[in-house]
N, C-alpha and C positions, 0 to 999 in steps of 0.2 A: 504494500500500500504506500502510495507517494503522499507526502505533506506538502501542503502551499502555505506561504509565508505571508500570513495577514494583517500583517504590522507588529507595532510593540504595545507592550501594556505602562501602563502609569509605571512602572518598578522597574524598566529597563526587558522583562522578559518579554521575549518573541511570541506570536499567537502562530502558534502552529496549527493547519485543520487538513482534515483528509480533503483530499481532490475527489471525491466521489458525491456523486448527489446523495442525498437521503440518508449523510454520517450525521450522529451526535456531536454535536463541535464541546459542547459544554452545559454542565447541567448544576441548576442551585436549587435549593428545598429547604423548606422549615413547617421545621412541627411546632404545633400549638398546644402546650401540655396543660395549661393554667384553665379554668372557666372564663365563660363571658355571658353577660346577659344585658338584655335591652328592652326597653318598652319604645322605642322608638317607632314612630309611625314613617316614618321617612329613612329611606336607605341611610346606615351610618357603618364603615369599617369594623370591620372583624377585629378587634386590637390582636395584634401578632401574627395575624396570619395574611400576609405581603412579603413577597419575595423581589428581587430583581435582580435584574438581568441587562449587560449591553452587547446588542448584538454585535459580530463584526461582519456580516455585511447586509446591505437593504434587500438583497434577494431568499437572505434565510428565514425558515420559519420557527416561532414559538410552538412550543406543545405543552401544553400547560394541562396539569393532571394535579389529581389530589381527590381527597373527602373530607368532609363535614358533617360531625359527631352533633348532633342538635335535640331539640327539645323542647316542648310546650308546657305552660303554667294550666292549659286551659284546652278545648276544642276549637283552634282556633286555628287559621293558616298562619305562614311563616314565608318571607320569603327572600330569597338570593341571587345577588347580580354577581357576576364576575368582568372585574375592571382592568381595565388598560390604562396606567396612570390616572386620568379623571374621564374616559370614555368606556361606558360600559359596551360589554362582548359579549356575543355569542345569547343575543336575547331574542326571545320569540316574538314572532307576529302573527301570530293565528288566535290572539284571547280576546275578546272582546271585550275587559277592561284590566284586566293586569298583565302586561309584556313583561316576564322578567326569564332569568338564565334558570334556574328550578324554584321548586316551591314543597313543602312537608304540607303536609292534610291532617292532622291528628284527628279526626272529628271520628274516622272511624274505630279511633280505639277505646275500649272499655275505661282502663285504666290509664289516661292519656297523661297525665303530669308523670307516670313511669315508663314512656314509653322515651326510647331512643333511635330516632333514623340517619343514617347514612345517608349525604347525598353527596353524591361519586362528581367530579370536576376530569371533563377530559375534551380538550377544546383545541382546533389547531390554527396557531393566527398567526397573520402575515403583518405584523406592525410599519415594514419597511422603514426601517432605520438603524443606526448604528449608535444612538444615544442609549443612555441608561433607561429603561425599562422597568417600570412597578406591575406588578400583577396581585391583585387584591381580593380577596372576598368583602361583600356587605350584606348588609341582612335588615330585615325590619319587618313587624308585624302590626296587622291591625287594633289588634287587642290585647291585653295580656303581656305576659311575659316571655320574652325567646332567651332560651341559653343556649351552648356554646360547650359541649364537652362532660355535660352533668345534663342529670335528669331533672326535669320542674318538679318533682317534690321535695327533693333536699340534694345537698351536696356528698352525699354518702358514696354514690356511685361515680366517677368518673374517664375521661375519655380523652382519646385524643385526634386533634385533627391533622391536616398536612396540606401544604401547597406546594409543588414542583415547576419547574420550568427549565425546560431543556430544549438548545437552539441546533436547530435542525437542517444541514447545508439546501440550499435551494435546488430546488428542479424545476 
């Protein structure tokens, strides 16, 4: 496999990347070990859970994966954008009043403040650019309280989340 020589980094080291399309050039991720909770009615940041990234070149892509350990106070929905610095990604247009990137439904479960869902983040975006790169979750609910890693009846239970992003040579 031959390397191409894609500049230098801030520290003097060289950015070396495979010469093939569809190689991994580089990959960052953080896990989100602590709780978080919001009553917010309006989209607000996941505290901790944003990673970044700068590409090195405008024709590579972002694949941006992970999941989201979550949870309701109530029977109430939940929901989540996944952002590109301050431009949300990868959101739907077929709802006829909430467009967002996923959403939890507790309403059909029995026991809904002990219920915990996964919701899986796996997205492939073309940002075109070579600047530094944030990739973010938010979250916000209508009603009630959303957590973040713990269950809505108490803190007893625990979880964790993750966001990744790994830049992807162009094709």
């Amino acid at each position: 496999m031959a390397l191409t020589l894609h500049g230098t980094r801030a520290d003097n080291t060289d950015i070396l990347t495979p010469d093939f399309d569809g190689a991994i050039i580089q990959c960052v991720s953080t896990t989100k070990t602590d709780a978080f909770s919001t009553t917010s009615t309006s989209m607000t940041d996941i505290t901790g859970l944003s990673v970044s990234i700068t590409p090195t070149s405008t024709s590579n892509k972002i694949l941006v994966t992970g999941n989201i350990v979550s949870s309701h106070s109530a029977d109430k929905l939940s929901y989540f954008n996944l952002v590109r610095n301050s431009t949300n990604i990868c959101t739907s247009t077929g709802a006829s009043s909430t467009n967002v990137t996923a959403f939890q439904d507790t309403e059909a479960f029995l026991d809904v403040d002990r219920a915990l869902l996964h919701i899986p983040i796996n997205f492939l975006d073309s940002p075109n650019t070579t600047s530094s790169t944030t990739y973010k979750m938010q979250i916000q609910t209508p009603e009630g309280t959303v957590f973040v890693n713990r269950r809505g009846l108490n803190s007893a239970v625990g979880a964790t989340s993750t966001i990744t992003v790994m830049e992807i040579a162009g094709w």
